[in-house]
VOKEFI-180697 format. One record per residue (C-alpha): x, y, z; residue in one letter; chain; residue number from 1. Coordinates in nm, 3 decimals. Layout:
<rs>
         u         v         w   rest   kette    nr
         X         Y         Z      a       A   NUM
...
</rs>
This chain:
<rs>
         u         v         w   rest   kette    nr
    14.040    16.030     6.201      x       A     1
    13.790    16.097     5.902      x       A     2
    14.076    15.988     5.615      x       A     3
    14.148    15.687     5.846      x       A     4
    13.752    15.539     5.838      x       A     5
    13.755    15.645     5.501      x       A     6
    14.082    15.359     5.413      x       A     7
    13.972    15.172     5.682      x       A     8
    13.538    15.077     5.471      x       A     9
    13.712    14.886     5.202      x       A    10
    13.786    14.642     5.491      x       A    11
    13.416    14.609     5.572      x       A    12
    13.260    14.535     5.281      x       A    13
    13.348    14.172     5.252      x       A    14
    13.174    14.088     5.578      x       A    15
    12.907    14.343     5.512      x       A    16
    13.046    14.555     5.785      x       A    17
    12.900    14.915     5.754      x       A    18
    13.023    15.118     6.122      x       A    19
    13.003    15.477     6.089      x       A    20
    13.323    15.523     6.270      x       A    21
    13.625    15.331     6.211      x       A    22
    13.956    15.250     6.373      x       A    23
    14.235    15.116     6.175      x       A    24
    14.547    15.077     6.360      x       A    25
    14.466    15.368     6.570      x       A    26
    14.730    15.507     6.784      x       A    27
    14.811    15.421     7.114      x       A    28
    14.707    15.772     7.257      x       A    29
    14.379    15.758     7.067      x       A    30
    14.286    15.440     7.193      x       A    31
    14.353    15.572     7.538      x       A    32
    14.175    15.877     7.406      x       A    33
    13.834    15.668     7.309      x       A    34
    13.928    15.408     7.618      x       A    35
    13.819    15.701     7.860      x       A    36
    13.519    15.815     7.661      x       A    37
    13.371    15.446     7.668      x       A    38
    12.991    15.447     7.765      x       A    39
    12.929    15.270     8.061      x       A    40
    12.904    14.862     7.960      x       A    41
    12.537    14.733     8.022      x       A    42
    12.740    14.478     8.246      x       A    43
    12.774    14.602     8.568      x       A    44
    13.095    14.340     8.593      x       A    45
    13.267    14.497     8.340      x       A    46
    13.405    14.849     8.542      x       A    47
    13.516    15.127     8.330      x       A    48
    13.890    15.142     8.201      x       A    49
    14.089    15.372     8.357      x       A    50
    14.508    15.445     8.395      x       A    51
    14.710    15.345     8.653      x       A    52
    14.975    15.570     8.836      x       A    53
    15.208    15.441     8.627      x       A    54
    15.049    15.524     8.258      x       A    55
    14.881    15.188     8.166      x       A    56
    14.538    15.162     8.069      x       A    57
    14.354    14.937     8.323      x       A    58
    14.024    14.740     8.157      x       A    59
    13.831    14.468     8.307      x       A    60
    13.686    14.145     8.112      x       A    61
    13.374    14.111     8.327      x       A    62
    13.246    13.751     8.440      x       A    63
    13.519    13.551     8.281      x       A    64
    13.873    13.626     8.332      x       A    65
    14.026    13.379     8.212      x       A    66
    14.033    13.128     7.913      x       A    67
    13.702    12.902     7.851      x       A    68
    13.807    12.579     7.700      x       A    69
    13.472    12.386     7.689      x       A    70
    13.327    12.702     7.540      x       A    71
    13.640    12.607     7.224      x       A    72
    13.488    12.468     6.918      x       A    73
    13.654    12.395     6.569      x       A    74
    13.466    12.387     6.252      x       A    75
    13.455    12.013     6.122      x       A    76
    13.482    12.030     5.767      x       A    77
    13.643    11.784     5.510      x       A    78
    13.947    11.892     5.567      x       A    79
    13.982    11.981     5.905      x       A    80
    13.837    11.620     6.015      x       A    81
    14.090    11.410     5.886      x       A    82
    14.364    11.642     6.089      x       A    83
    14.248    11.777     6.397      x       A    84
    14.282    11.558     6.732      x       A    85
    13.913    11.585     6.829      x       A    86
    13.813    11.512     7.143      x       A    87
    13.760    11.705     7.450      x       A    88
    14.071    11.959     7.392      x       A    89
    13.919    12.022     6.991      x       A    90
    13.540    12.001     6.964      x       A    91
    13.366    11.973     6.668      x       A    92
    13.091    12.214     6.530      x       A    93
    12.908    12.213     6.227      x       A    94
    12.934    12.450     5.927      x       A    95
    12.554    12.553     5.957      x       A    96
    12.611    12.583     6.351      x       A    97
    12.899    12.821     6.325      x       A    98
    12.745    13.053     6.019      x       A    99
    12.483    13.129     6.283      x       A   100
    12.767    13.192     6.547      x       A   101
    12.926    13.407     6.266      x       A   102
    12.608    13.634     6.177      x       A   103
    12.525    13.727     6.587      x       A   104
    12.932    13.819     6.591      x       A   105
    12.863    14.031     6.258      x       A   106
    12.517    14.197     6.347      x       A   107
    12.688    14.311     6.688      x       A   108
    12.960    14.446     6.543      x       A   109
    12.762    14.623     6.292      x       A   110
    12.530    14.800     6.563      x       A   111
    12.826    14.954     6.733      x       A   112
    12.946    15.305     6.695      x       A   113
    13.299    15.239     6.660      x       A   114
    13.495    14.973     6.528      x       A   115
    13.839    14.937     6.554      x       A   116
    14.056    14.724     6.292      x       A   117
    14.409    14.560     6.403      x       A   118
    14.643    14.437     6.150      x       A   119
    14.971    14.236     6.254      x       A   120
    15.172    13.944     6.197      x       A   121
    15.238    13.660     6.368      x       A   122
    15.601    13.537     6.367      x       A   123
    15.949    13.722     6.381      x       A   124
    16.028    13.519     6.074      x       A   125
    15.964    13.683     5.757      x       A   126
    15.970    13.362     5.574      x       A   127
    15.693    13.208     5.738      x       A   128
    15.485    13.481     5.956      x       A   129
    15.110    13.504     5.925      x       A   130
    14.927    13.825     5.885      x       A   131
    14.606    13.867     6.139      x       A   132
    14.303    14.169     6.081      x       A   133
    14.120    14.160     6.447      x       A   134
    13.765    14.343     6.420      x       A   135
    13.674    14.452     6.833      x       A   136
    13.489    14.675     6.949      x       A   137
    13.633    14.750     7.279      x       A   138
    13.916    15.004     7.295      x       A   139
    14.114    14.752     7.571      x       A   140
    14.084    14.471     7.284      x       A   141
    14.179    14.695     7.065      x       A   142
    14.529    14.799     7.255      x       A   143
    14.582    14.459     7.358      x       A   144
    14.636    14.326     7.033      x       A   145
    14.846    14.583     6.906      x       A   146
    15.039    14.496     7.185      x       A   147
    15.040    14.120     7.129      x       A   148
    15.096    14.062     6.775      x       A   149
    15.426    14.198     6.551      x       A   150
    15.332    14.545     6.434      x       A   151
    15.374    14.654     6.056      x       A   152
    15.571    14.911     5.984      x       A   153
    15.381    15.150     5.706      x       A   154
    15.557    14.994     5.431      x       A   155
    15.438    14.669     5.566      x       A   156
    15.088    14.770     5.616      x       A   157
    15.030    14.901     5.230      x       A   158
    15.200    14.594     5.104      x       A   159
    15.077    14.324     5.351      x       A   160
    14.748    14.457     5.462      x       A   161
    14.586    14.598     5.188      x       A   162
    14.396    14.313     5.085      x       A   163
    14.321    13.939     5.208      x       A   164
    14.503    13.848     5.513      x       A   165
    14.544    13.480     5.618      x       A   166
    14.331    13.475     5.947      x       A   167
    14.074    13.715     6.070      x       A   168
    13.968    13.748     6.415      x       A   169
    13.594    13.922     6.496      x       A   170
    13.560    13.979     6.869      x       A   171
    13.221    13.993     6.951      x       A   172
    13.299    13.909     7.307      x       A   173
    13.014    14.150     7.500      x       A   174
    12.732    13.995     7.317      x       A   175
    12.628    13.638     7.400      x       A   176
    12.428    13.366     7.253      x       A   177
    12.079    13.417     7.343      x       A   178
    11.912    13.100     7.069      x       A   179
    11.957    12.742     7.070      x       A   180
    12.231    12.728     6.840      x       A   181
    12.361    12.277     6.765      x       A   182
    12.650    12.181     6.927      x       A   183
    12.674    12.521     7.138      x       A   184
    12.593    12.432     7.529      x       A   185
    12.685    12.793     7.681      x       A   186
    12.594    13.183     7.588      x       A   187
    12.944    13.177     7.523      x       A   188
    13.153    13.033     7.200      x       A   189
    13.502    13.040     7.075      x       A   190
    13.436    12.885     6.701      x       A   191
    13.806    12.862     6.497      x       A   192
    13.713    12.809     6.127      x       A   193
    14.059    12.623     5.983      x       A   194
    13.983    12.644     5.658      x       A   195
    13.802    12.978     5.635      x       A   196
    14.098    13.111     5.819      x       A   197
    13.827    13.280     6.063      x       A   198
    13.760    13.289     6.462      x       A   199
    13.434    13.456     6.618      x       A   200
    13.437    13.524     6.988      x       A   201
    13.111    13.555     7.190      x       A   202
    13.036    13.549     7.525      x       A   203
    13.375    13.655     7.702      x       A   204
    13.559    13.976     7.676      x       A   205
    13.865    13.806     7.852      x       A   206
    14.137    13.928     7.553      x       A   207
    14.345    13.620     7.601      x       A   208
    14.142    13.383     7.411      x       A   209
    14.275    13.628     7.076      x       A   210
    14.607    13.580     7.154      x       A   211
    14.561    13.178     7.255      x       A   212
    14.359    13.188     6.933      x       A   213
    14.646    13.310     6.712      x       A   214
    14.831    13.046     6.882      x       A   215
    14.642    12.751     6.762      x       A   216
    14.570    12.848     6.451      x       A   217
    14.999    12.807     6.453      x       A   218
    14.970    12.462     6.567      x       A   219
    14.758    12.335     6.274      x       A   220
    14.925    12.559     5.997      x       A   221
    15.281    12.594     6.112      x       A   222
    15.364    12.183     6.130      x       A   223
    15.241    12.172     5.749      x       A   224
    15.520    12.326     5.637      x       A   225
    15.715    12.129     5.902      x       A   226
    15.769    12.437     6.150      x       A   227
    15.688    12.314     6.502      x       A   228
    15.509    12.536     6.731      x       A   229
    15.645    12.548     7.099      x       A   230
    15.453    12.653     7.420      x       A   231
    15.799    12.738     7.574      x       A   232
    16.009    13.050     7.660      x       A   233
    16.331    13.092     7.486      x       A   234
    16.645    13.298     7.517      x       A   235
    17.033    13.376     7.412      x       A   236
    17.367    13.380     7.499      x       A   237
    17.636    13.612     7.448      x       A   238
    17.768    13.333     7.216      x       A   239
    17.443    13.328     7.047      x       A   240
    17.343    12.973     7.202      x       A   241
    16.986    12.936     7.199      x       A   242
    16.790    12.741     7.532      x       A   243
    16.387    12.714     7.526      x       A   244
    16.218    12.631     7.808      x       A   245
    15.872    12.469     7.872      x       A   246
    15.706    12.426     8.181      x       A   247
    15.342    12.458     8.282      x       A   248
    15.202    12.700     8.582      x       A   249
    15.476    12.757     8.887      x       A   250
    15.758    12.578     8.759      x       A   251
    15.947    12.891     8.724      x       A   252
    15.943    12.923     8.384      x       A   253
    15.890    13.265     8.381      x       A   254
    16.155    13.398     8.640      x       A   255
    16.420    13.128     8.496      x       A   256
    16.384    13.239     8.157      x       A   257
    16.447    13.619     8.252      x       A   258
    16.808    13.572     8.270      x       A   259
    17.052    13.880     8.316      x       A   260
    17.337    13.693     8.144      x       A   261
    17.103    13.585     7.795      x       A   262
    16.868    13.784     7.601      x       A   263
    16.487    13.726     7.580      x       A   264
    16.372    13.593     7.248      x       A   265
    15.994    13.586     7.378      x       A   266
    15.818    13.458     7.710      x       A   267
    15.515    13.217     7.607      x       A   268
    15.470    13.114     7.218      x       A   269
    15.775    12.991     6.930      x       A   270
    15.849    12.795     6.610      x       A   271
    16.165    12.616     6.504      x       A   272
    16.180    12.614     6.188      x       A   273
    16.449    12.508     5.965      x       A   274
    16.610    12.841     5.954      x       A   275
    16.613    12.798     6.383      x       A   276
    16.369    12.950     6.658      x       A   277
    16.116    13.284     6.598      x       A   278
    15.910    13.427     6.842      x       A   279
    15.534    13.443     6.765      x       A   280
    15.436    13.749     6.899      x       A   281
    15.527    14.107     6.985      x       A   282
    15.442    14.063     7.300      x       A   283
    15.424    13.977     7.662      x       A   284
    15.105    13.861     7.903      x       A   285
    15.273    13.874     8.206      x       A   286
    15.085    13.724     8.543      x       A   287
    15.045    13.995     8.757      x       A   288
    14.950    13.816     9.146      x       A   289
    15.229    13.958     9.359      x       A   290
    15.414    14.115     9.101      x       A   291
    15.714    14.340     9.276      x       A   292
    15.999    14.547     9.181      x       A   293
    16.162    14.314     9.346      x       A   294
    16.126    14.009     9.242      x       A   295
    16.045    14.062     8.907      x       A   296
    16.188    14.431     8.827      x       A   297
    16.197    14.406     8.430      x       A   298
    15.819    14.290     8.432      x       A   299
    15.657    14.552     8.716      x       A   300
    15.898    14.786     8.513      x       A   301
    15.669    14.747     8.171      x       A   302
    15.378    14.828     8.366      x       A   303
    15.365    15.185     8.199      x       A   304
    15.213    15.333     7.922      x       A   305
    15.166    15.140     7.672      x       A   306
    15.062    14.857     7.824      x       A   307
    14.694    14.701     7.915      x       A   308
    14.646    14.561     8.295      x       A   309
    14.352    14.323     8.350      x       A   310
    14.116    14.275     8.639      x       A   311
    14.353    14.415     8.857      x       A   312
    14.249    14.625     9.222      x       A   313
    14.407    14.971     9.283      x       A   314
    14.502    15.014     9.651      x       A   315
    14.363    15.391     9.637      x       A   316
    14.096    15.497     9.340      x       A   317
    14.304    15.848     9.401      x       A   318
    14.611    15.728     9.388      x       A   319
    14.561    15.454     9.128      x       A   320
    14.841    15.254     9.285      x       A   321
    14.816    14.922     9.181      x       A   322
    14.762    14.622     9.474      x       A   323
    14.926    14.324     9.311      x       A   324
    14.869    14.115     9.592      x       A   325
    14.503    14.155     9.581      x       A   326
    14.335    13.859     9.389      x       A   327
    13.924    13.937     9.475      x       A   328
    13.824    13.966     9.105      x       A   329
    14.069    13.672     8.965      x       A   330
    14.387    13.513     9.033      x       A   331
    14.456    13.543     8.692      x       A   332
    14.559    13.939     8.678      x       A   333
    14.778    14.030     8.376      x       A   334
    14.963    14.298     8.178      x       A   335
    15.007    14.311     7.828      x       A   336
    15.292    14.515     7.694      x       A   337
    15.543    14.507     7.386      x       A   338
    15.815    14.321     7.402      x       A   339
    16.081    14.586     7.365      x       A   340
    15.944    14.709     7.717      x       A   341
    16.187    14.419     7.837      x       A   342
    16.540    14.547     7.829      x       A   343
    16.761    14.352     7.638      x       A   344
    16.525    14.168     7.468      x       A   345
    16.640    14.084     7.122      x       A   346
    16.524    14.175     6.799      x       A   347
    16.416    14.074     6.546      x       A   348
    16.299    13.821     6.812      x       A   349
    16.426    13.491     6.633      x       A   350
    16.747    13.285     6.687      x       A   351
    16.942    13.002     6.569      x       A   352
    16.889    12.633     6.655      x       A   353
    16.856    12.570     7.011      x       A   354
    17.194    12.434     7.203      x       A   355
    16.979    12.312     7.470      x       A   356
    16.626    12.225     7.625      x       A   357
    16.498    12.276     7.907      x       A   358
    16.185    12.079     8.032      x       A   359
    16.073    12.245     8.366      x       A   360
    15.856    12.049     8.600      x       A   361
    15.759    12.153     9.000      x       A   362
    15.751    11.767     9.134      x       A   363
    15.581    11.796     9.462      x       A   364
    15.607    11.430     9.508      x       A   365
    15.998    11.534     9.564      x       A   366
    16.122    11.170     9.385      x       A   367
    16.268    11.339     9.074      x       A   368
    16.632    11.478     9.009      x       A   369
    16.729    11.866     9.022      x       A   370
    16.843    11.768     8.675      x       A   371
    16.856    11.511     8.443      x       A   372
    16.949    11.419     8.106      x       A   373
    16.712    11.295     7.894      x       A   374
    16.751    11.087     7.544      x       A   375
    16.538    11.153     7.255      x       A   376
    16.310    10.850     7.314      x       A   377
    16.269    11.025     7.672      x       A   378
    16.221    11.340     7.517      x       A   379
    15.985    11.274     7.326      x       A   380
    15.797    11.089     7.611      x       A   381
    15.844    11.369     7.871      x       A   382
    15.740    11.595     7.574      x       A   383
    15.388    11.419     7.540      x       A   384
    15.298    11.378     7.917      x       A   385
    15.410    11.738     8.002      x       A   386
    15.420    11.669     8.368      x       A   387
    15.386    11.917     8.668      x       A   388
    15.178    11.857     9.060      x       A   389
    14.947    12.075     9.212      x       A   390
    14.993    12.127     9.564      x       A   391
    14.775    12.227     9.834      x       A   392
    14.640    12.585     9.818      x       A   393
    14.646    12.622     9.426      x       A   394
    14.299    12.490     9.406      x       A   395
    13.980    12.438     9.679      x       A   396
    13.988    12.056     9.733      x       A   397
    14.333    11.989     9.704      x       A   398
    14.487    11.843    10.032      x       A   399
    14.788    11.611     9.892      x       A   400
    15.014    11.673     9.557      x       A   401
    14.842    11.578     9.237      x       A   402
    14.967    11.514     8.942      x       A   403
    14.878    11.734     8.628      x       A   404
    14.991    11.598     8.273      x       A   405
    14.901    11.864     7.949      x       A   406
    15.046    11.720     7.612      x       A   407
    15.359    11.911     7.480      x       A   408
    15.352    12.133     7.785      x       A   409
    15.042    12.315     7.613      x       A   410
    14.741    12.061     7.557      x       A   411
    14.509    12.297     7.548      x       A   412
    14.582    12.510     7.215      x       A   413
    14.787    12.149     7.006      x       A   414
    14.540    12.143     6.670      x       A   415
    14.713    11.799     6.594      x       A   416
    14.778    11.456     6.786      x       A   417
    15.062    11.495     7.029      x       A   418
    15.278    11.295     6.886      x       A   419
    15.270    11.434     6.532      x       A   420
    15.460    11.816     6.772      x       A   421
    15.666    11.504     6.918      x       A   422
    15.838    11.311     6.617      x       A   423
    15.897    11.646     6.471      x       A   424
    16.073    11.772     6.829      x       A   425
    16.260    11.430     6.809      x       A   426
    16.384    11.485     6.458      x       A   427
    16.516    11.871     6.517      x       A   428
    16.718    11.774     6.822      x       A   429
    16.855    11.468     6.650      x       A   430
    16.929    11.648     6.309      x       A   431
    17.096    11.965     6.550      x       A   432
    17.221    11.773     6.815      x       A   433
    16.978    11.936     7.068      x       A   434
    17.023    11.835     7.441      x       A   435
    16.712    11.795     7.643      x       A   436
    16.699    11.805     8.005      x       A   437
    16.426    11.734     8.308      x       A   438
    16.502    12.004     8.566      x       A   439
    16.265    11.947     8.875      x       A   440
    16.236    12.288     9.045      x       A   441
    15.997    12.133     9.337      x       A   442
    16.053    11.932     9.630      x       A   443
    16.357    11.769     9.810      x       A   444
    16.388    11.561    10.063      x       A   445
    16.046    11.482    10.092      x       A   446
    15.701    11.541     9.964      x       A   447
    15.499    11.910    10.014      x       A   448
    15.423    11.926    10.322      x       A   449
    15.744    11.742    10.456      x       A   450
    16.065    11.860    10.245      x       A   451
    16.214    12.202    10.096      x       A   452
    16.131    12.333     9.777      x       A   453
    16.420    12.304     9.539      x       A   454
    16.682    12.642     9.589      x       A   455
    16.635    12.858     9.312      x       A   456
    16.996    12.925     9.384      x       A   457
    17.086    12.588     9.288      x       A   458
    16.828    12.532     8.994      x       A   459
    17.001    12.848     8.851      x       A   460
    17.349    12.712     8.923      x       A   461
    17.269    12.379     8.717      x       A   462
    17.157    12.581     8.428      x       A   463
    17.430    12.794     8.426      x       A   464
    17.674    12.500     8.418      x       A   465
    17.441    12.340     8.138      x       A   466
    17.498    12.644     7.955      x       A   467
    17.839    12.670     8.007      x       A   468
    17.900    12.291     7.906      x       A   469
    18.042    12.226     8.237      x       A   470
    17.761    11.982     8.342      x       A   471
    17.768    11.739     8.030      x       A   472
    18.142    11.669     8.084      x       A   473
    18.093    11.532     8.439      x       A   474
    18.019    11.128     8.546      x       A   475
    17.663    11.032     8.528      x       A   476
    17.465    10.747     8.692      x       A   477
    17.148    10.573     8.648      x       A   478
    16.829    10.664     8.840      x       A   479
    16.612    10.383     8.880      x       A   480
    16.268    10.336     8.748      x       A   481
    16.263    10.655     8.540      x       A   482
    16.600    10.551     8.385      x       A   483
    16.699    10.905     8.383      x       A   484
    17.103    10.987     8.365      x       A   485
    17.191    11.210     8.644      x       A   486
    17.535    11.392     8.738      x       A   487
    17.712    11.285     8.976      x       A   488
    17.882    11.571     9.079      x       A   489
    17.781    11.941     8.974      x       A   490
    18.040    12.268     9.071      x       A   491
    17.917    12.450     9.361      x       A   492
    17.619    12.234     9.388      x       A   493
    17.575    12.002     9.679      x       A   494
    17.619    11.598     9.566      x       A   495
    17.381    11.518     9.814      x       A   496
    17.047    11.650     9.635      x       A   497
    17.166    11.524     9.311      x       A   498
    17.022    11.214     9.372      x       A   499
    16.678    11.312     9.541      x       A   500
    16.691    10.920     9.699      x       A   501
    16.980    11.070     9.950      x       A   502
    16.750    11.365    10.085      x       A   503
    16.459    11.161    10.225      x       A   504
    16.492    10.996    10.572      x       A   505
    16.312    10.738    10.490      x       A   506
    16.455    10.550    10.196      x       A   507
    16.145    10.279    10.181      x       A   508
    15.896    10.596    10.151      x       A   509
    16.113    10.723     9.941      x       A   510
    16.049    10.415     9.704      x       A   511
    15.732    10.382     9.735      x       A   512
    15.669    10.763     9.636      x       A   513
    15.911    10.723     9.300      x       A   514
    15.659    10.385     9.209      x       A   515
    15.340    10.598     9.266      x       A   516
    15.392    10.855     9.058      x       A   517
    15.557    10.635     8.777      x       A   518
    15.228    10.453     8.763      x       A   519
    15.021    10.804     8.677      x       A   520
    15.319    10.834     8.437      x       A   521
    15.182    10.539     8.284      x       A   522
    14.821    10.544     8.318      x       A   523
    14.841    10.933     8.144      x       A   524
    15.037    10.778     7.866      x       A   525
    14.809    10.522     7.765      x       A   526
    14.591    10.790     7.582      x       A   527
    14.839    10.827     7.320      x       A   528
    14.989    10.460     7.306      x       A   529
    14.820    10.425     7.010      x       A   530
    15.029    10.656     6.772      x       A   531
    15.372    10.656     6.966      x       A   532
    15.634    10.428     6.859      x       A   533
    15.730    10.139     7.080      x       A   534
    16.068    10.313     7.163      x       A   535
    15.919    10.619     7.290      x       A   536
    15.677    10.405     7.516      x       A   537
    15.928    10.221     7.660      x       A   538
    16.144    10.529     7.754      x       A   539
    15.858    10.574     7.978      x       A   540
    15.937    10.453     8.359      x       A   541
    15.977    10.066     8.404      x       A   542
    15.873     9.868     8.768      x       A   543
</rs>
């Protein structure tokens, strides 16, 4: 421990840093090790970490567990203003405003005890990957990180790391804003410097928001060198055929991706580049809310040690089982683990081009297809709206299915206009010949509340003839208003749902459902009319 603070001060001098005791790129066991001798957190919402029966370290993020976007602001600089998409996804702060956020981050961080450093990169690709130095103070932050981004091997770490890095990360997440600081309306504040390359976290321990910041930083450095960044899971074949899949909250993105027949590439955040897809991180933040054996085996398998479970309830504090089902402290439980706790995940965790596309999207209105195919004017349109519904019971209000659009599938963390992620998706499934597909894993033969959801047994069965090239050689048809191309016919998949028109009763309701929710097609797309091309509007739905 004593030679590793010694190498670990030359770090701390830039940012006047001066800890006593320092942590760089401790050890898993000695971050359990310093996990369990953690003073008690002046929080009283913040419980002590502890390990489950199963070996993984369980820490809790206190009053916010989960991301704060209104608390997100990004330095506006020369540079940065003529780039970023402001508005109410990317808001501005001044230069002055986030030095101040910068010094409380640095002060608390220098009145700690212990201070742990994390070096890792971002990206499988060696080409192109980023290398990230996270200053925390909590041993759970700590863990997490290790866990989340690409570890160095020693070589690696004395040749990367022993300098500069390219973005820095200082989690001051206990301590909150207690001044009047411009342009800051919370105690709380996420402030992403572009062009210093820097992030400061205050006001939330929730460790997400260091792994969502990673992520944007990717959006806003990664197209520059025309490498576009992908909130999408992606996997192989046996034949090496790469699919990705996007899809926002319960589409099934998760369980479709975790194929036994393909291998994982990653679960959440990719780049295509020109040398084909990379993962961008080592790791996996699984949700957790009625996690089983079995229904999701390889996932409830990689809680173990090693890995970092948040906000989670034990059904016994003596047996330290873990009650998945219990959501009293968040819905939004996780785990964090490496990715080579999934079996037969690949690595390195990069690929070629990707054969296909899948665009996942739980349409409670039950009007749209099982599957369609989509051209790259649609694509690109699809792309930008990023469509899903809530249905009743995901939120406190909501009685009837409501549409929810987020831009690229992953509006919250895009640096740059929409469009700018969409000409550059249009051009790499042009230039490889990518197909791109609309699979609707929601309702049939009626709306929620009235029809079935969509058979996982038959959403799986489309995708498996998509991959084996079965479905593109079949007769398609038109499907009105959206102007979708839909099969026909589909092996071992019943003609009848293939056409969602056929499963409702009522064929008039039916029509008048499809024209509703083209309109809040519309209306959502308006926002970004300005920069799209007039082909990619009009592959929008038409009444």
């Amino acid at each position: 421990m004593e030679n590793q603070t010694i190498q670990a001060q030359e770090f701390l001098t830039k940012w006047g840093l001066r800890n006593a005791t320092v942590y760089r790129n401790p050890s898993v066991p000695l971050i359990y090790e310093l996990s369990m001798s953690e003073p008690q957190s002046e929080d009283p919402t913040v419980r002590p970490d502890s390990i489950n029966n199963t070996g993984a370290l369980v820490a809790y993020s206190g009053k916010k567990c989960g991301r704060v976007p209104k608390d997100k602001r990004i330095i506006k600089d020369e540079v940065s203003e003529r780039d970023v998409w402001w508005g109410d996804v990317n808001i501005g702060l001044s230069q002055d405003s986030y030095n101040e956020v910068e010094k409380i981050a640095l002060e608390y961080l220098n009145n700690k005890e212990k201070l742990f450093i994390i070096d890792g990169y971002a990206g499988w690709d060696v080409n192109y990957r980023l290398r990230i130095r996270v200053f925390c103070t909590r041993p759970y932050h700590a863990l997490f990180m290790k866990n989340m981004l690409i570890r160095p091997t020693d070589e690696e770490l004395k040749k990367d790391f022993n300098g500069e890095v390219d973005f820095y990360i200082f989690n001051a997440g206990p301590q909150t804003i207690q001044k009047p600081i411009e342009g800051i309306k919370s105690e709380g504040c996420v402030a992403v410097n572009l062009t210093e390359r820097k992030m400061v976290i205050l006001g939330t321990q929730y460790a997400g928001e260091m792994k969502k910041g990673v992520f944007g930083v990717t959006h806003y450095l990664f197209p520059k060198q025309g490498i576009l960044t992908l909130h999408s899971s992606a996997n192989e074949g046996e034949n090496g055929d790469v699919t990705l899949l996007f899809g926002l909250s319960g589409t099934g993105k998760t369980t479709l991706s975790a194929d036994p027949k393909r291998r994982l590439i990653g679960d959440d955040e990719h780049a295509w580049s020109d040398n084909g897809i990379f993962n961008i991180e080592g790791g996996c933040y699984a949700k957790c809310v009625d996690l089983s054996k079995e229904k999701e085996p390889e996932i409830y398998n990689a809680v173990r040690f090693g890995a970092v479970l948040e906000n989670i309830e034990y059904y016994s504090e003596e047996t330290r089982e873990v009650d998945f089902t219990n959501i009293s402290i968040t819905e939004n439980t996780r785990v964090s683990y490496p990715l080579d706790y999934i079996p037969g995940a690949k690595f390195p965790a990069q690929g070629g081009h990707p054969k296909n596309i899948f665009f996942l999207t739980c349409d409670a209105y039950g009007v749209l297809p099982p599957v369609s195919m989509l051209t790259p004017e649609q694509a690109m349109y699809h792309f930008i709206s990023g469509y899903t519904a809530k249905v009743a019971g995901t939120e406190v209000g909501v009685k009837e299915p409501q549409a929810t659009f987020s831009a690229c599938f992953g509006e919250a963390f895009l640096a740059l206009h929409p469009t700018l992620y969409a000409n550059m998706l249009a051009e790499k499934i042009k230039k490889y010949d990518t197909k791109v597909w609309l699979i609707n894993t929601g309702w049939s033969g009626g709306k929620y509340g009235v029809g079935q959801r969509m058979s996982l047994k038959y959403t799986r069965g489309i995708i498996d003839l998509i991959h084996s090239g079965e479905l593109k050689d079949v007769e398609f048809e038109n499907f009105p208003i959206f102007n979708f191309a839909i099969p026909k016919s589909a092996k071992n998949i019943p003609t009848q749902i293939l056409n969602p028109k056929n499963t409702w009763k009522n064929p008039e309701e039916f029509d008048k459902q499809v024209l509703e929710l083209a309109e809040k097609f519309q209306i959502n797309f308006k926002k970004y009319e300005d920069k799209a091309t007039q082909e990619v509007i009009n592959a929008g739905p038409k009444f």
